[in-house]
SEZA-572013 format. One record per atom (N, C-alpha, C): x, y, z. Coordinates in steps of 0.05 Angstrom, whole numbers, plus 32768, in hexadecimal, padded with zeros to 4 digits. Example, Ala and Ser with C-alpha at 12.3 -4.5 7.8 and 13.67 -1.06 7.14 Angstrom:
BEGIN
81087F8E809C;80F67FA6809C;81087FBE809C;81017FD3808E;81117FEB808F;81028001809D;
***
This chain:
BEGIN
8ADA7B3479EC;8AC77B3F79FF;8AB87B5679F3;8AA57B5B79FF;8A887B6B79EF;8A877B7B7A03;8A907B987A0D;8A857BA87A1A;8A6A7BBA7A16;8A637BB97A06;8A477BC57A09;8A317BC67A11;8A1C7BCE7A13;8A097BC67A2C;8A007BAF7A2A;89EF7BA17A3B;89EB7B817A3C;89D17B7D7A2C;89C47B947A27;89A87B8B7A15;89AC7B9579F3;89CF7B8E79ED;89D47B9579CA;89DF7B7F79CA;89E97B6B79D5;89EF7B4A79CE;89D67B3979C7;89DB7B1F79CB;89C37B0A79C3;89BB7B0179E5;89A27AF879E1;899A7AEE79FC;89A77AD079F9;89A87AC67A0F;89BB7AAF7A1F;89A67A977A1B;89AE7A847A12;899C7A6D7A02;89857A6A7A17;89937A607A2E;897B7A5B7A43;89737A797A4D;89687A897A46;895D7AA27A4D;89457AA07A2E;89537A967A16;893D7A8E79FA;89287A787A08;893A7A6A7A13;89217A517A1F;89107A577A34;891B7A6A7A40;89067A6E7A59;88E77A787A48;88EE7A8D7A40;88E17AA17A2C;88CB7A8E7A1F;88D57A797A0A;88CE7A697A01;88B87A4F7A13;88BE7A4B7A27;88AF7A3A7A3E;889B7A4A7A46;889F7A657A4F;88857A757A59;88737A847A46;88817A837A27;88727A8E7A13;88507A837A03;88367A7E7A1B;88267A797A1E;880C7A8C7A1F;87FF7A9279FD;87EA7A9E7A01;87EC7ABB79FF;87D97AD17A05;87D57AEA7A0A;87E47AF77A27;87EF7B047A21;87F57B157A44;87F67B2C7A46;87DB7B387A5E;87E57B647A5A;88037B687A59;87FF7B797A47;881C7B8B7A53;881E7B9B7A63;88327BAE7A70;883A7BC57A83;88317BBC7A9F;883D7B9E7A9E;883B7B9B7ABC;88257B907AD7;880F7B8E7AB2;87F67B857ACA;87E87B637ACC;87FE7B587ABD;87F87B3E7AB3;87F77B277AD0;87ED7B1F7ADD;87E97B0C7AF2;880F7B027AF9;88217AFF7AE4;883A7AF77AEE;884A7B0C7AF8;88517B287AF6;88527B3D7AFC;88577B367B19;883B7B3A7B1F;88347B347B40;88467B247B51;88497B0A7B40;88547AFA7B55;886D7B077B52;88847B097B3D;889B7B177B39;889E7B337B4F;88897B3F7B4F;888F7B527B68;88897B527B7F;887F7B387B8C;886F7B357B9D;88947B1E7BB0;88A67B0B7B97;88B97B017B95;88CF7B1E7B9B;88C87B377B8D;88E67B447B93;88DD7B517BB6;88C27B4F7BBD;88C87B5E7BDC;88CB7B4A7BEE;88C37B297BEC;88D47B1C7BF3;88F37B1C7BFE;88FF7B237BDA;89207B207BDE;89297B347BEC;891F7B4E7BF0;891A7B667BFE;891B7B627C17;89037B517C1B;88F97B557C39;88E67B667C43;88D27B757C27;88D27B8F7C2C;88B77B947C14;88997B857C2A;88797B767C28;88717B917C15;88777BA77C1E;88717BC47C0F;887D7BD27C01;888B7BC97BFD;88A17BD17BDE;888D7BDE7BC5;88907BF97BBC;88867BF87BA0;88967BEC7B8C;889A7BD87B81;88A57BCB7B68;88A47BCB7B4C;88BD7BE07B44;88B37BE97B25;88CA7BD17B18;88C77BCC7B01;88CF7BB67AF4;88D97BC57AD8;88F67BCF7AC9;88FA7BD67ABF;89097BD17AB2;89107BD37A91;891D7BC07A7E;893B7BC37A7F;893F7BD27A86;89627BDC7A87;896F7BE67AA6;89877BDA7AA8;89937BED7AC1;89947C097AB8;89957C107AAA;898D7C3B7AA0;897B7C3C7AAB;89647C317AA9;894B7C367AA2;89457C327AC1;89517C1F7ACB;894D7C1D7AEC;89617C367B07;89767C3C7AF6;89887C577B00;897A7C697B00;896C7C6C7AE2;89607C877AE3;894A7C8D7AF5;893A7C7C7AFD;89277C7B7B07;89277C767B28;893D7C767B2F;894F7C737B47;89527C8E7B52;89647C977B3F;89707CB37B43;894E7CC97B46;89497CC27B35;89227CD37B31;891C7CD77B4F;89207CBE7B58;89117CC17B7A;89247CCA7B8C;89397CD27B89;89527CE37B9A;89567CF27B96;89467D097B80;89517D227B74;89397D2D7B78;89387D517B77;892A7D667B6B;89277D657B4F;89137D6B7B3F;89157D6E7B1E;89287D7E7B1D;892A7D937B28;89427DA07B27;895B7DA17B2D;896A7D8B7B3C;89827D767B40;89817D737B2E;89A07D717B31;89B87D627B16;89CA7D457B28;89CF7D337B1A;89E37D207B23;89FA7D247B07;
***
């Protein structure tokens, strides 16, 4: 078993093939690319929840941290 975080292993064959199937052409980065949309337009769906701001972020850290950001003072500690 591999305890370390889940993005220092190899990606999962069919996660190479997805990658590989949608790997078509030019696409903006940071979120503004036409698929984006539907992906967040899909998580307020699963929500329930039409007005959701939806940030899309590479890591669960990276999604904690940014969690905790909106429940704290700059000057809070967790």
């Amino acid at each position: 078993m591999f305890f370390a975080s889940d993005n220092a292993g190899p990606a999962h064959p069919q996660v190479m093939q997805a990658l590989l199937d949608v790997n078509q052409g030019y696409a903006n980065p940071y979120g503004v690319e036409p698929l984006m949309d539907v992906v967040r337009d899909q998580v307020r769906d699963l929500f329930e929840a039409p007005e959701a701001a939806v940030y899309l972020v590479a890591t669960g850290t990276a999604a904690n941290c940014l969690a905790l950001a909106t429940l704290t003072q700059p000057w809070d500690t967790v």
